[in-house]
Structure formats: C-alpha cells, structure tokens
C-alpha positions in Angstrom: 63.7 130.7 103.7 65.5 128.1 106.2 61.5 126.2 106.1 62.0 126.3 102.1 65.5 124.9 102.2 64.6 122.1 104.6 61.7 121.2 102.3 64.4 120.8 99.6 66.4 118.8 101.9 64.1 116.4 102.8 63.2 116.0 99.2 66.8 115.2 97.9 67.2 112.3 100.2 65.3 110.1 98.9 67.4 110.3 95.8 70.8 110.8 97.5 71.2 107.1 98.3 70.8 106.7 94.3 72.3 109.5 92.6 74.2 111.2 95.6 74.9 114.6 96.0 74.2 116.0 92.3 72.6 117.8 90.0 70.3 114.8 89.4 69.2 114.7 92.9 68.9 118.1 93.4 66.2 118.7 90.0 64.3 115.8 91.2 63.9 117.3 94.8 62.7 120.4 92.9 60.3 118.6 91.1 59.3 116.6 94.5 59.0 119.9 96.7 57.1 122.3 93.9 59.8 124.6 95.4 60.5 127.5 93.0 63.4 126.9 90.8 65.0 130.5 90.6 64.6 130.5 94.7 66.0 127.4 95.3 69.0 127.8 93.6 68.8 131.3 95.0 69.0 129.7 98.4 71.7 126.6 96.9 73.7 128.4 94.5 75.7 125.0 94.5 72.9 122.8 93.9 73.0 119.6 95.5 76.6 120.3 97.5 75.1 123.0 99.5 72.7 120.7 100.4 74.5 117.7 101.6 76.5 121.1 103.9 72.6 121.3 105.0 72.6 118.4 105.9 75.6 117.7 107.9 74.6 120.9 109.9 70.5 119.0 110.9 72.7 116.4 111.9 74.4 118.7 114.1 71.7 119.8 115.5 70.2 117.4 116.3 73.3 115.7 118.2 73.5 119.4 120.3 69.2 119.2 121.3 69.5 115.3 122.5 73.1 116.3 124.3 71.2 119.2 125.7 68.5 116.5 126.7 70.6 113.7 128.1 72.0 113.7 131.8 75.3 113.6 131.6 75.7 114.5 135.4 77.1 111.3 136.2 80.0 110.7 133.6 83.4 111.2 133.5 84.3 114.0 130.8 85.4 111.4 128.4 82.2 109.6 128.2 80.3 112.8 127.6 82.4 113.1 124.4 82.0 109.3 123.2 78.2 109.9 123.9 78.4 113.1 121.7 80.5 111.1 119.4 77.6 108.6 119.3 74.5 110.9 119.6 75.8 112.7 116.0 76.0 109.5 114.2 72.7 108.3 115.9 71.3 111.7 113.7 71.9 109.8 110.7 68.6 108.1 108.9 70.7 106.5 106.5 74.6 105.5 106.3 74.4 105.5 102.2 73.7 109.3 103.0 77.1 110.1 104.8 78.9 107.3 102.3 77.7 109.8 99.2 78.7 112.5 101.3 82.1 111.6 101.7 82.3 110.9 97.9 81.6 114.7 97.5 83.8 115.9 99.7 86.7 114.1 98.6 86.8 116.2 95.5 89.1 119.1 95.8 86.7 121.5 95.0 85.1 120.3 98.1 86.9 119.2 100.4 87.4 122.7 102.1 83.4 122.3 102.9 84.3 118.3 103.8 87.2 119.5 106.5 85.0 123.2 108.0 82.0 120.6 108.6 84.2 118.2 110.6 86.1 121.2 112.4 82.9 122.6 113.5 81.1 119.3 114.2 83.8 118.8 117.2 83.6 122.8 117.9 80.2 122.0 118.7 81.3 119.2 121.3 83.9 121.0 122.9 81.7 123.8 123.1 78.4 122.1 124.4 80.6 120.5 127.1 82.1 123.8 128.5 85.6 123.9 127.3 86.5 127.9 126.9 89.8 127.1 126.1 91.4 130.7 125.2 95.0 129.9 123.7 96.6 126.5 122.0 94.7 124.2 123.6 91.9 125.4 121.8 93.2 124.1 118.5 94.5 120.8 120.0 91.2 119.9 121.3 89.7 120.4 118.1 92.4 118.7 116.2 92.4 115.6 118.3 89.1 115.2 118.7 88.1 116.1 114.6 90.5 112.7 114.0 88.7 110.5 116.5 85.2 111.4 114.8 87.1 111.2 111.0 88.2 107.3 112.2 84.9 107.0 113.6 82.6 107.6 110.8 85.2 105.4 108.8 84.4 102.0 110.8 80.8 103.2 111.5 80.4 103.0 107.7 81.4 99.3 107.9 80.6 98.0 111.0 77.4 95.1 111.0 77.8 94.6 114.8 74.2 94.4 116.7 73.5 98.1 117.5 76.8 99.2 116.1 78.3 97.9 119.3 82.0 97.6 117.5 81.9 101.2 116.5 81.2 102.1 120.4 84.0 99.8 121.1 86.4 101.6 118.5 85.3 105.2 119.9 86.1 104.3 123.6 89.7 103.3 122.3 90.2 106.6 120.7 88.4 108.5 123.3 91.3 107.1 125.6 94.4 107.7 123.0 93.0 111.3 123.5 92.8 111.1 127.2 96.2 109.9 127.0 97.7 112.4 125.3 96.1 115.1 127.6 98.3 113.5 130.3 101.2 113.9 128.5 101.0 117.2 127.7 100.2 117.7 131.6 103.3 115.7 132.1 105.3 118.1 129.9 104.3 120.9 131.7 105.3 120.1 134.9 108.6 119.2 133.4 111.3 122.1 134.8 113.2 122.4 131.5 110.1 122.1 129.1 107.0 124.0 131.2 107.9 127.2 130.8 108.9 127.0 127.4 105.0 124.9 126.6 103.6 127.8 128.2 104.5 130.3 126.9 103.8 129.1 122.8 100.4 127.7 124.4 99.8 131.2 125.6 101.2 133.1 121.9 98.4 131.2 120.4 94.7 132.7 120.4 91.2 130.6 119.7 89.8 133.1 116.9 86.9 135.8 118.1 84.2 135.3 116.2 85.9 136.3 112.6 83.3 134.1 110.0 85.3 131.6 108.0 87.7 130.9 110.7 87.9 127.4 112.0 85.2 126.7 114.4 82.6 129.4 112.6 79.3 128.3 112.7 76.0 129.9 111.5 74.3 128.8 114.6 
C-alpha cells in the first residue's frame, strides 16, 4: 500500500506547482498512475491534502537517512541542528511545492495537519541528535526549534542568493537566538531564589509516552 501511495505521490507533483494541493491534482495523478480509484482514495480519504502530509513526511525522511549519513563528529551541537535544518529543505525538488503547501495549510481546516508536520519535523531533529529530554525541556526544545524552521522556510521561499547562501546565513542567526536562550535558562537555574522553583515546574511537566496524536507522534 505505502508503494501505491508513493506512486500517487510522485504523480501529483507534477501538477502541484499548477493546481496545488487539490482535487484537480489529485484526479490527474490518478489518471497518470492507472492507480485504482476506490483504493486510492481508500488510501487518501482527503484527496490531495493527505498527500501533500505524504509529502512533508518523504521529506522527512529523507533529511533523517542523509543526517544518518553525514559525519557530524566534528561539530558543535548547534551546527548539527543548522545542518538538519538545511538537509530537510535540501529534500525539496521544488520550492513551488512547499509554497502550495503552505497555502493548504493555512486554511483552518488544515492547519492542525500544517502545525503536527512542523512539530514532528523538529521531533525528528531533536530526536536524531540524542536529546531524551524527559520533563519541560522537552517541549521548549521543540517549541524553539519548530519557530526557527517556520522562519526558515519563510526566507528560503524568497531567497535568490547563489546556493541559498542568505537562508544559511539567516538559520545560523536563529540557531544562535536559540543557543542564547539555553543559557539563560541555565542562568536561571543557578539563580538561588529562582532554581528551585524552575525545577521543580520543569520536573511537573512530562514529554508524552508514546500516546498517538500527541505532539511529537510520528508513524515512523
């Protein structure tokens, strides 16, 4: 079924960067793919949205098989994320792709789909890089780094520079705001009057177990 689903896939974008994620694109990959109509919408009960979610998730992939690839012995934590950062927009064949795809998931009806594929995009990172944060932190990291890859996309989308080199330059920047605030919540801690207290919400707070649907779920 996943085989028939990527043959779908592959079919719809060539029409996406025409007709983005709709129902148009998604009969015209039927028609390109001879896949059966009752089982394709069998395995995309939402048509074309389910498979620009498809989508996002190859690109995921893909950025978790050339992270698993790279040696990254010899960089500082922060540049293993900005290379992660750059290795999941690298996945993308096609910027007009991502463009229509933020157009459908700024509808409401969407967006919950738009926000889960970001959260787990950066789950991914985290994860992949050996954070097993347990309690709070868990949340911030995801938080923090969800907005730096949000901004990201944002000036990838516009950026002309020679190799994208501006949009490295802009995730370095955030990479460090992040960095930054890392020390400050350090800083905090060590603080007599306001440790203890940091502590103790950090440790109320739990990273979820596994339960599907909860931030950070993935299929994978």
């Amino acid at each position: 079924m996943a085989d028939l689903k990527d043959k779908l896939l592959d079919a719809a974008l060539l029409h996406v960067p025409f007709d983005g994620w709709t129902e148009a694109s998604f009969e015209a990959a039927l028609t390109d793919s001879d896949v059966d109509a009752a089982l394709a919408h069998g395995l995309c009960p939402r048509g074309a949205a389910d498979l620009a979610v498809a989508y996002h998730e190859r690109g995921d992939t893909r950025m978790l098989e050339r992270l698993r690839q790279a040696d990254l012995s010899e960089m500082k934590f922060r540049e293993k994320v900005s290379a992660a950062v750059r290795y999941r927009l690298e996945a993308v064949e096609d910027k007009e792709l991502v463009r229509r795809g933020m157009t459908l998931f700024a509808l409401p009806k969407y967006a919950p789909d738009g926000a889960r594929l970001i959260w787990n995009t950066c789950d991914l990172i985290w994860r992949e890089l050996g954070d097993t944060s347990e309690d709070l932190n868990w949340y911030t990291k995801r938080a923090t780094l969800s907005g730096v890859y949000s901004s990201t996309v944002l000036y990838w989308l516009g950026d002309a520079s020679e190799g994208h080199a501006a949009t490295w330059e802009f995730l370095d920047r955030r990479i460090e705001n992040v960095m930054q605030f890392e020390k400050v919540k350090a800083g905090l801690r060590g603080n007599k009057l306001l440790g203890g207290f940091l502590d103790k919400v950090t440790e109320a707070v739990r990273a979820p177990k596994g339960a599907e649907g909860m931030p950070g779920h993935t299929n994978k």
